[in-house]
N, C-alpha and C positions, 0 to 999 in steps of 0.2 A: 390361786391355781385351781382350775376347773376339776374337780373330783376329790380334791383333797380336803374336805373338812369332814366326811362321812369315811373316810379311808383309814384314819389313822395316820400315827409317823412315817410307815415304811413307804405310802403311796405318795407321802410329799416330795420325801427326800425321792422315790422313783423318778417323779416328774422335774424335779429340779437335776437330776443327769441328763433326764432328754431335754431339758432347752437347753445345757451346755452343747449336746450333740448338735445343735441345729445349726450352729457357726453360722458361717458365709455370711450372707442378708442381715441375720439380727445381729451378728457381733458388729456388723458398719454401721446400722442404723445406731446401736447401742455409742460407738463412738461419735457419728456426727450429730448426735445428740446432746454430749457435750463438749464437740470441738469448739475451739475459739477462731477457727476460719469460717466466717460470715457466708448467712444460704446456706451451709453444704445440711447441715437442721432440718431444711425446709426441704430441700432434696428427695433425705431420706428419711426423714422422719422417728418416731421410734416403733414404727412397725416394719419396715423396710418397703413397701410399696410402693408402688410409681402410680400414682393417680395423674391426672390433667393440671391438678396447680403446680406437683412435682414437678412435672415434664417443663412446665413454663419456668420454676426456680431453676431446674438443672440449664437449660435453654440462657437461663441469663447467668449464672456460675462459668459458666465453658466460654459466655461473650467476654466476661472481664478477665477472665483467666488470659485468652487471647491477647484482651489490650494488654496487660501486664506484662503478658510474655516478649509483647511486640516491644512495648516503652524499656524495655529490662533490655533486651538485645541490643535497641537504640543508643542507650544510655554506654552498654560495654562496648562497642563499635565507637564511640566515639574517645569514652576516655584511653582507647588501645591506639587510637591517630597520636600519643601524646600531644595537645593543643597547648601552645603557650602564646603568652602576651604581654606586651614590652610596656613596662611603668617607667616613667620618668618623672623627672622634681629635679628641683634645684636647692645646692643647700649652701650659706654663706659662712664666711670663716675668715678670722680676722689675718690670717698670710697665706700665701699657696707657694707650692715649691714651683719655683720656674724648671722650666723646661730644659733639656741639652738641646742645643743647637748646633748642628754639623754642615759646616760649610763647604763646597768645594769650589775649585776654579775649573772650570768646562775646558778647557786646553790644561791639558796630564803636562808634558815637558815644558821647559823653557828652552827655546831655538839656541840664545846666547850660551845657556850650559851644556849643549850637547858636544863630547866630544867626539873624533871622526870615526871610533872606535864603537860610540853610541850610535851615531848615524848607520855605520852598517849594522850591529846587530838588530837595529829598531827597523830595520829599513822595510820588514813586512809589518812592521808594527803604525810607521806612521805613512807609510809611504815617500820616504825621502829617497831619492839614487842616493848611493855610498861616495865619496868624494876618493878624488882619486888624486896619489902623487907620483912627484915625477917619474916616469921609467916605470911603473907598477902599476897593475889594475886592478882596484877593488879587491877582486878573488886572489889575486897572489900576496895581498898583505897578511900577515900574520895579527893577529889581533886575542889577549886573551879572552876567558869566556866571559860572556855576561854575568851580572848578579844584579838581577832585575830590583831587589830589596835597596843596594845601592844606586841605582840608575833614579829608582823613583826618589830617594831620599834626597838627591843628588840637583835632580835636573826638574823636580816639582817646583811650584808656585810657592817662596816660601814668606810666609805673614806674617815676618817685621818688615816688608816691603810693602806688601801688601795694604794693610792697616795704616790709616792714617790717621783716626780718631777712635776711641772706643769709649763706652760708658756707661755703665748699668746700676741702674736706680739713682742715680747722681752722684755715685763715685766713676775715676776715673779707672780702668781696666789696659791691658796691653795682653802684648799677645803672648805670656808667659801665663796669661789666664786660660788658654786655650791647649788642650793635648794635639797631638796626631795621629790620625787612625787614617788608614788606607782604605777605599774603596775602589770601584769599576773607573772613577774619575782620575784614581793615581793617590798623591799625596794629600790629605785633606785637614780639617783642624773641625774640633768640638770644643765650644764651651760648656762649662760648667756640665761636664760628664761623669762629675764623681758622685758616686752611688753613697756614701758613707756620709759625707756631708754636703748635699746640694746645695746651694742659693736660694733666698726665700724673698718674696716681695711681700709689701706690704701696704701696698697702694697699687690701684689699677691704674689704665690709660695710657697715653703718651707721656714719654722721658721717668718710667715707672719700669721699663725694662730694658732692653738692649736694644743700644744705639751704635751701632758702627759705620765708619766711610772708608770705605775700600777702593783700590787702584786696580785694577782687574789685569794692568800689564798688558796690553792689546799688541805692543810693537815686539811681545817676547813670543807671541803666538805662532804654529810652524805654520809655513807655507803650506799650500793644497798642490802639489804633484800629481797625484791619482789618488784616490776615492779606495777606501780600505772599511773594514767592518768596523773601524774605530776614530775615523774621519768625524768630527765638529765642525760645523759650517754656523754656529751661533757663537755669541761672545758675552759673558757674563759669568755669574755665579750661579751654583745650586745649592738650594739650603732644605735642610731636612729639620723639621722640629717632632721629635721623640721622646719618649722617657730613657732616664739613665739607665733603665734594666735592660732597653732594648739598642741592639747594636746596628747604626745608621744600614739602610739600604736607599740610597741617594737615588742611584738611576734609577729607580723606580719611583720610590715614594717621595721624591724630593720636586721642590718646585723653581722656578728662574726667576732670576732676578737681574733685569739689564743695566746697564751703562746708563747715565744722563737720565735718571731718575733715583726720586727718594719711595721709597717702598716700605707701605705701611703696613705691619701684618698687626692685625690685634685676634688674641686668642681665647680660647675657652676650653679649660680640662673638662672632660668626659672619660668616667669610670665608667666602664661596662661590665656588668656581672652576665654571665651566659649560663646554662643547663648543660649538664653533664650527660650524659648517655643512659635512659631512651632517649629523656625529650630532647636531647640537644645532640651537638655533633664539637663539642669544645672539649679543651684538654684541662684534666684536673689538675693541681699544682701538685698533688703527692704522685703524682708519675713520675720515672727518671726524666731528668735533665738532660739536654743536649751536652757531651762531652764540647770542652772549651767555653763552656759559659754558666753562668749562676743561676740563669731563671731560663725557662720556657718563652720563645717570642716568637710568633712568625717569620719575621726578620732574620732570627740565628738558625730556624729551623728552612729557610727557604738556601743561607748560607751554607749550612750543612749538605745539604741536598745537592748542591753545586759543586762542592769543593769533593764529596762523593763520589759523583758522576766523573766530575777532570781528572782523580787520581785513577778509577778504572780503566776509563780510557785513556792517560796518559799517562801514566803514572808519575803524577807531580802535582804543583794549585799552584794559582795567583796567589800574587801579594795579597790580597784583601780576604782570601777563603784561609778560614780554620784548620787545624791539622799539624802534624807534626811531617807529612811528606814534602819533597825537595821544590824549592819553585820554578816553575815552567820558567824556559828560556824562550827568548822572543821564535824561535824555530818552532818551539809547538804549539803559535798562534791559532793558524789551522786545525790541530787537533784540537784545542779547549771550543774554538766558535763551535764545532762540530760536535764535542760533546754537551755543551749547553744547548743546543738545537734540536738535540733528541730529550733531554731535558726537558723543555718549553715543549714538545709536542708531545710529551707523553700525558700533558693536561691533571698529572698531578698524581696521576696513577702508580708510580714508581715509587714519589715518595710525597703520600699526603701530609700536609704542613696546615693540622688544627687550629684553629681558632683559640689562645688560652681562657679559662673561664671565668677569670677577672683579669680585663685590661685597661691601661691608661691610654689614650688615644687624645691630641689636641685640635679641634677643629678651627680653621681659621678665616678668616678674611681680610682679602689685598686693597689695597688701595694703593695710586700712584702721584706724585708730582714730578712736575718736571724741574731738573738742576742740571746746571745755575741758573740762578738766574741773569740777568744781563749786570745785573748789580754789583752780584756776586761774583762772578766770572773773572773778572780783571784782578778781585783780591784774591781768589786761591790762586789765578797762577802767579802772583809775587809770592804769596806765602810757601807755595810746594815748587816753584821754581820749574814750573809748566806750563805750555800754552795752553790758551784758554781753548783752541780744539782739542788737545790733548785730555782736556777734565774734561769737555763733554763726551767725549766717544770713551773714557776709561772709569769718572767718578763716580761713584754710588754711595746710597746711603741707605741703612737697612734697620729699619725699625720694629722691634719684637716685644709685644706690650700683652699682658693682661686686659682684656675690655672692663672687669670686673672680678672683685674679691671672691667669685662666687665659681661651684664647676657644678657639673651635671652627671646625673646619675642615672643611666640608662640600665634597669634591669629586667630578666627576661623570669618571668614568672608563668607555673603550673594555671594553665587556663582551666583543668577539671583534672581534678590529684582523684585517690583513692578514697576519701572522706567526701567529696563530691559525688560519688557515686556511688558510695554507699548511702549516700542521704539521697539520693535520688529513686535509688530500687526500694528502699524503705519506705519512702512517700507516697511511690507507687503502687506499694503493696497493699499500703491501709487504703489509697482513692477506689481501688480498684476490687482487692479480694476482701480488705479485713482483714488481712494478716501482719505479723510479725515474725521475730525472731523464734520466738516461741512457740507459737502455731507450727513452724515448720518442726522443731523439734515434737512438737506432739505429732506428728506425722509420720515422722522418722519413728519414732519410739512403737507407734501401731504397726509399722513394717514390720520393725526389727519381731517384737511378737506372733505375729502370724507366721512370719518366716521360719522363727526357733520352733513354734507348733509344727510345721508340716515337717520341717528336719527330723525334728523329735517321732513323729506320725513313721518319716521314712525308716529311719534307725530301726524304731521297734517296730513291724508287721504284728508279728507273733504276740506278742502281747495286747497286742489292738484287739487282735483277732479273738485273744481267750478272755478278753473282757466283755466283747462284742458277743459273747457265748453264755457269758454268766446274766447280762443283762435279759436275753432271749428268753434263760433260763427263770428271770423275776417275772417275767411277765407271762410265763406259762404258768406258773403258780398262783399271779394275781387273779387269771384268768379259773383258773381251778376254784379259786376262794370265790369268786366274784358265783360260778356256775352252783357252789354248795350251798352260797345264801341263799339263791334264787331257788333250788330246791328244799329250802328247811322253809320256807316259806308259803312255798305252794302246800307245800306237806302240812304246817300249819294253819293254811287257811282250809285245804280241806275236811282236817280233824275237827277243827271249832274250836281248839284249844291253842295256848302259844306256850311253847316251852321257853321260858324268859332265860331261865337259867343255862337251860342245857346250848340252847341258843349262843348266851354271853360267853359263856367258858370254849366253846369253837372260836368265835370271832378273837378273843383274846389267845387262843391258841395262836389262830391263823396271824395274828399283828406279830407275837413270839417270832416267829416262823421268820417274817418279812425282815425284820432285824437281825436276826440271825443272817438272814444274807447279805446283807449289804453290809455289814459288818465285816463280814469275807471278803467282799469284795475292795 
């Protein structure tokens, strides 16, 4: 420190209060001097001056700083898109659970079983005129009320008729293997539906799953009169392959299956795991359940939705909707198409039906031949005691196989998580500034400091102000000391003599002096 080896103690320690006073400039340079943010050194230096190299280091600190800013932005814009991406594989397994299959017959009533009592209350149902007897017309006969539950139970397609052979994995099966669950079709049957103990194969391919030949009953089918919202003009079956947690939705996700052909489906399980919310838009399985069922399915939640809508507006459901309300009588036909129709046009808004975030789904593929053959033909009808037109326009045969021991595993995966981007902004940090975690906290920490200085500065004025006095005060004195050597000197040189001693014992007063005040101070 310039002045201080000739001065003594009190001019050191003077000089070391005034370069605390000088802040600003030199406390930065003093820091990026030994920051560990790269340039910022070169910037400022340790005298605080902006020279011509400065300007060109600060010049290129401010360009990376930008890029960084810009790739940091990038990087959180991107992972706030939640991006995700679909992995798939396959894994093999020595048995897989087969499937439920739910079948139904495309014509709801049998003509044969309708009695005249049925024919009028169905009669906006199927479109039949009401039969009329003697001396009375339709409208004047007394008829009790419907019970639609019975009608369908009653006058459906039922599958010991049906069923003419059955056979799964190469034992034989009947139709005491199959439940009844109702649908939009009327009376329908599912095998192997039981959730507790499904059916398991244990070989893929053909005659490794379910073989059925069915009579589809074409001469029980009703006449077309006029055209109703529930009019069939095709003839066959419709089959839905699901899992047992999920409860059939046939008219929609079900597919056909005609007369005078064998139909080969061979299948493939697909588990699908989905993303919960942000990334995803699926339903977790710790959410409540749909009252009336065990598990979360599109299927029970699309049911719900429906049987919903028909009890507010009607107050009552189909046979085939959930609920404890009374079932619609064929009179409030009109009202249920009506209320499904605003339903369907509300596009899902009323009542959205999630995707769950692990499901089973089976994807399949048809294939056909045609039966009988001409071979054949003459022996089923001795054997079933039908014409051989008869098994072509009614027989089918329906075959449901595993392709392979193996399913597939479709899942949707975080394309850039929070560990991605934080390894991103840290890569960028070091490409770009040099920085770290740590850097930033030495940053923060030089903040916090100046900040508590100037709080601290604001609080006390007054005290600023009486140190700012006493200091004034040193350095009138230094000044005073400084003005008496330079006179004991000149006095000395003009006498020809030097007072050594009397000289010594002032200067050593005057240093006395100097400590004494800042001692005070």
């Amino acid at each position: 420190i310039k002045g201080a080896s000739t001065e003594g103690g009190g001019t050191v320690m003077l000089d070391e209060g005034l370069q605390r006073q000088k802040g600003g400039m030199a406390d930065l340079a003093s820091f990026a001097s030994s920051s560990t943010l790269h340039g910022l050194a070169r910037v400022l230096g340790t005298s605080g001056r902006m020279g011509f190299r400065q300007t060109l280091w600060g010049l290129a600190l401010l360009v990376s700083l930008g890029l960084f800013l810009y790739q940091a932005t990038w990087s959180t814009a991107t992972y706030l898109e939640r991006p995700h991406l679909a992995a798939m594989r396959e894994e093999t397994r020595r048995e897989l659970t087969f499937p439920a299959i739910t079948l139904c017959n495309v014509n709801r009533f049998r003509f044969s079983a309708l009695t005249d009592a049925d024919i009028y209350h169905l009669a906006n149902l199927t479109g039949l005129p009401p039969k009329s007897r003697k001396g009375h017309r339709p409208s004047e006969l007394q008829y009790p009320p419907p019970d639609m539950l019975d009608i369908f139970q009653r006058t459906g397609h039922q599958l010991e008729d049906m069923l003419k052979s059955c056979n799964f994995s190469g034992q034989n099966c009947s139709s005491e293997d199959f439940s009844v669950v109702y649908t939009r079709f009327g009376k329908c049957y599912t095998f192997n539906g039981n959730k507790t103990s499904p059916k398991r194969v244990r070989q893929g391919g053909t005659g490794n799953g379910l073989e059925l030949m069915l009579d589809i009953q074409q001469d029980e089918y009703l006449p077309i009169w006029r055209e109703t919202n529930e009019t069939t003009l095709e003839a066959g079956i419709r089959v839905q392959i699901h899992s047992q947690n999920e409860p059939p939705y046939i008219h929609q996700l079900g597919f056909g299956v005609s007369p005078g052909f064998q139909t080969f489906v061979s299948c493939q399980e697909q588990r699908l795991t989905y993303l919960p919310q942000p990334w995803g838009n699926c339903r977790a399985s710790s959410e409540p359940v749909i009252p009336g069922y065990d598990t979360y399915s599109v299927s029970a939640c699309r049911l719900h939705c429906e049987s919903t809508q028909v009890q507010r507006e009607c107050n009552c459901r189909m046979v085939h909707m959930p609920g404890d309300a009374d079932i619609c009588s064929p009179s409030n036909i009109k009202c249920v198409d009506k209320a499904l129709a605003l339903l369907q046009k509300s596009t899902g808004d009323s009542c959205p039906c999630e995707t769950p975030c692990n499901l089973t789904r089976y994807g399949k593929e048809l294939s056909m031949v045609k039966i009988p053959s001409r071979g054949s033909a003459r022996y089923l009808s001795r054997k079933y005691q039908k014409s051989e037109e008869y098994i072509r326009d009614n027989f089918l045969i329906l075959d449901i196989f595993f392709e392979a021991l193996n399913y597939e595993t479709i899942e949707q995966k975080k394309a850039y998580d929070i560990a991605g981007l934080l390894g991103d902004i840290g890569g960028q940090m070091g490409l770009f500034i040099g920085a770290s975690i740590l850097t930033i906290l030495e940053i923060l920490d030089y903040i916090y400091e100046v900040v508590k200085y100037k709080i601290k500065k604001l609080l006390k004025p007054k005290k600023s102000q009486k140190q700012q006095n006493q200091r004034n005060l040193i350095q009138e004195q230094i000044q005073r000391t400084k003005n008496l050597r330079e006179q004991n000197l000149q006095t000395q040189l003009s006498d020809g003599t030097i007072a050594t001693v009397r000289f010594e014992e002032v200067k050593v007063k005057v240093s006395q002096r100097n400590r004494e005040i800042f001692c005070g101070l």
